[in-house]
N, C-alpha and C positions, 0 to 999 in steps of 0.2 A: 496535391499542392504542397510546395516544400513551407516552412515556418521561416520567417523572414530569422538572419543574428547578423554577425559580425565575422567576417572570414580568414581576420586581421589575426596572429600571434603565433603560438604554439600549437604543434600537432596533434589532433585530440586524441591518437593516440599515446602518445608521451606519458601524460600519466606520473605518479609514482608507487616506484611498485615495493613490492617487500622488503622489510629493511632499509629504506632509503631517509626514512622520514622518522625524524622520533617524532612522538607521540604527546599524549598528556604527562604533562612533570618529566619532559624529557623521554621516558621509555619510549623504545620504538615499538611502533604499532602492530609488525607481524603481516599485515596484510595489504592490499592497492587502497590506495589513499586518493581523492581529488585533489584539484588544484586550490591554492587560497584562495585566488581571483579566476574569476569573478566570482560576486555574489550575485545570490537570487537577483536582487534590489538592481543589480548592475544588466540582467539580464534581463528586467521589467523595464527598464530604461531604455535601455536598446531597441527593444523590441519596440516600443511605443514609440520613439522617436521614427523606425521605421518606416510605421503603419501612418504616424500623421503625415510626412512627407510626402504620402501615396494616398490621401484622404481614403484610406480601407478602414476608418473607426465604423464607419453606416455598417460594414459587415460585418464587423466580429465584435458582434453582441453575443451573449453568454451560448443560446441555441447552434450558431454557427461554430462556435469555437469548440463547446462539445460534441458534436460531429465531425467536427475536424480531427479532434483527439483523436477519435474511435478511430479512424481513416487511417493515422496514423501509427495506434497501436498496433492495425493489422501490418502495415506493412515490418514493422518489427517482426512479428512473427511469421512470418514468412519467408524473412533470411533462416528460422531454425525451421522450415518447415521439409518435412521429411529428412533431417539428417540423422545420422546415426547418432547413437546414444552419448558418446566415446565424443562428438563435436561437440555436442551440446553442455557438457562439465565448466566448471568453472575454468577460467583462462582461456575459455575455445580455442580448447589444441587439435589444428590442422586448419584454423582457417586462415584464408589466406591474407597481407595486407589490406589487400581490395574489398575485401568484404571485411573486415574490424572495420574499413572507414565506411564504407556503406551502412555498418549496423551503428558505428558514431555520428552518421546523418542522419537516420532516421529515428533515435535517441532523442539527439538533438531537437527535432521538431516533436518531438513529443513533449519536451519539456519546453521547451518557447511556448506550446501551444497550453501546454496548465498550466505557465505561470502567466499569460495572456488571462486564461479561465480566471483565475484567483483575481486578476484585477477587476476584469469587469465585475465580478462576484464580490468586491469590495472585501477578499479575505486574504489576512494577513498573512502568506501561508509557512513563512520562516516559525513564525509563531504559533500558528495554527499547526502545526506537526512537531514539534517539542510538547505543545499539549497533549497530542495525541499519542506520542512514544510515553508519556509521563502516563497517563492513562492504562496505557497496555501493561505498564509496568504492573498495575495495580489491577488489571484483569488476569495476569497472567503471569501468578509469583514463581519466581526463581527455582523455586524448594519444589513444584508442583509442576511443574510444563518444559521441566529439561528434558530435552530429546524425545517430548511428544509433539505430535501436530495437531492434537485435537481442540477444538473451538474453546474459547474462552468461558461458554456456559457449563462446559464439561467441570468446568474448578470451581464453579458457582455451586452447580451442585452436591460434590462433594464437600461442601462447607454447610448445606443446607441437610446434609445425610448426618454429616455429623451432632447439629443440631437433633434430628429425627432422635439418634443414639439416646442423648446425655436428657431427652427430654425435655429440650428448650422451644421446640420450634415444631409444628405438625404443618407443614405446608398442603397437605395435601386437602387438609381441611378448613384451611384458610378461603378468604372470598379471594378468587382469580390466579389457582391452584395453577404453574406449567403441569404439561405432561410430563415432564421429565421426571420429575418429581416424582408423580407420582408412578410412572412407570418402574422408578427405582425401587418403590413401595411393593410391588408384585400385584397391580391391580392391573386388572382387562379392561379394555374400553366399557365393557357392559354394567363392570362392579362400577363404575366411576360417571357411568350414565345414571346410574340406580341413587347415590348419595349424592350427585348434581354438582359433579367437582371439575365438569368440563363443559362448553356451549355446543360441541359437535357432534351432540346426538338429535340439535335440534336441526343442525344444517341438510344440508339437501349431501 
């Protein structure tokens, strides 16, 4: 099932691409940039004016529309499904027009369909995701996760090792120790069942 928009304007491939667009304070960005319009807000609109035309609000309560998402992630992925490696790179060089618009339709309902989600969810999600980039910022500092991919608790840790060092912080023998922690300590499940600094010696 396609996600209802508007078929009216610009080509969604058009785009702007490198160089075309300065950026913040004027510099140019370097890289493909969106369009100004719409916005989210313009696409939540849309989309609703849609669905009430069509009295379709009875079905896309929050359970329907998340399964519609999923429906529609997979068919994303299945435009890259088995191609070579060499396709799949950024700018997908070798595909064809017909499939850039094929992979901008089913884009496209992926997003009509969470920013549909965010509504009925009463979540703000322009603002709800500046939160969350501001967040990661601060999960995942600059100095520390350039050109890693590993999880945000991996920096947690080493900040908790470095306490261990200087003598500030013994996590391991604190109440509701991770294992990380103390896996970093050079303790076996055994030693760490023995001092009671984990609940999974009691689990099945």
């Amino acid at each position: 099932m396609e996600a209802a928009g508007s078929s009216e304007g610009a080509s969604p491939l058009s785009g702007v691409s490198e160089g075309e667009k300065p950026g913040a304070k004027g510099r140019t960005t370097g890289e493909f940039t969106f369009s100004a319009e719409p916005s989210l807000e313009d696409i939540r609109r849309l989309q609703a004016e849609f669905v009430a035309e069509r009295d379709w609000g009875q079905f896309h309560q929050p359970r329907n529309l998340v399964l519609a998402l999923m429906g529609e992630v997979g068919e994303v992925a299945e435009l890259f499904q088995w191609r070579a490696e060499a396709e799949a790179r950024t700018g997908l060089p070798g595909w064809t027009p017909d499939e850039r618009l094929a992979l901008a339709e089913e884009l496209s309902d992926v997003l009509i369909y969470l920013v549909s989600l965010a509504q009925q969810c009463q979540v703000d999600l322009p603002r709800a995701a500046i939160h969350k980039l501001d967040r990661n910022r601060v999960r995942y500092p600059a100095s520390r996760s350039r050109g890693s991919a590993r999880k945000y608790t991996h920096y947690q840790n080493r900040s908790t090792d470095a306490h261990h060092q200087d003598g500030t912080m013994d996590a391991c023998h604190q109440d509701g120790p991770t294992d990380a922690h103390c896996w970093d300590r050079g303790m076996s499940t055994d030693a760490r069942c023995q001092e009671g600094l984990t609940d999974s010696c009691s689990q099945d």
